[in-house]
N, C-alpha and C positions, 0 to 999 in steps of 0.2 A: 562567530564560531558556531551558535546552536545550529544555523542554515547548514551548513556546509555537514557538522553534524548529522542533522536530517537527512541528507541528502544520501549519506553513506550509509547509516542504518538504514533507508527506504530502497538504496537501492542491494542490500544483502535480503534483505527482507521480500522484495519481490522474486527475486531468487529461491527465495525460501518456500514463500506462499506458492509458488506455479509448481516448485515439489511436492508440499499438500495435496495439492485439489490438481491433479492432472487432469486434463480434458481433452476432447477435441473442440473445443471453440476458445481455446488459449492463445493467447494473441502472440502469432511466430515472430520469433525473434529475440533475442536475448537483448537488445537495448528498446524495443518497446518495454517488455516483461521488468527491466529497468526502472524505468521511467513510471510505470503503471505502481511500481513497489514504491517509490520518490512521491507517488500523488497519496499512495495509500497512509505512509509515514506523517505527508502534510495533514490528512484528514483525521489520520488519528488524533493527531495532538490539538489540532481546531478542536472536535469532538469534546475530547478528553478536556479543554477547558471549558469549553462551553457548559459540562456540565459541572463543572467543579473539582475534577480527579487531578487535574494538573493544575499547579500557580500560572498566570499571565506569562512569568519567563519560564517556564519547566516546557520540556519537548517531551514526546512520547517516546516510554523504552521499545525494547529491542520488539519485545512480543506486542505492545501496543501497535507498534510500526505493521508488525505480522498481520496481524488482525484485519489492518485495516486497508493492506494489501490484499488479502483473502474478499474483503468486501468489493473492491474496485472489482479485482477479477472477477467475480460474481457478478458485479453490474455488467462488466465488459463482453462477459458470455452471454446474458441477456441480449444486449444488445446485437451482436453480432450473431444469433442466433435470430432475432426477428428480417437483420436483414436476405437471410439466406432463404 
């Protein structure tokens, strides 16, 4: 259930972060935008244990999931900003 869990807060959460940080280098589409919020959610919570803020079974909340959404997209605008 935490997976499926993640899965929903990342993908509300990329929803979210791409209303933050508007841009023109935001990746079109509402099921990348999805998906990219779903990666951000996973990295939170990796993150967040690796350094000790979550237990081995604890997922990242709603804002952790935000965050780290906001990160991917930031990477992903980089990126696609070099390719152009």
């Amino acid at each position: 259930m935490g997976i499926i869990w993640t899965i929903i807060i990342g993908g509300v959460a990329g929803v979210i972060a791409k209303f933050i940080m508007p841009g023109d280098n935001e990746p079109k589409g509402f099921i990348l935008t999805i998906l990219l919020g779903i990666a951000g959610a996973f990295i939170a919570t990796w993150l967040g244990q690796a350094i000790g803020w979550y237990g081995p079974n604890d997922q990242a909340g709603f804002i952790g999931a935000i965050v780290g959404a906001i990160i991917i997209l930031l990477i992903w605008g980089a990126v696609t900003r070099r390719r152009a």
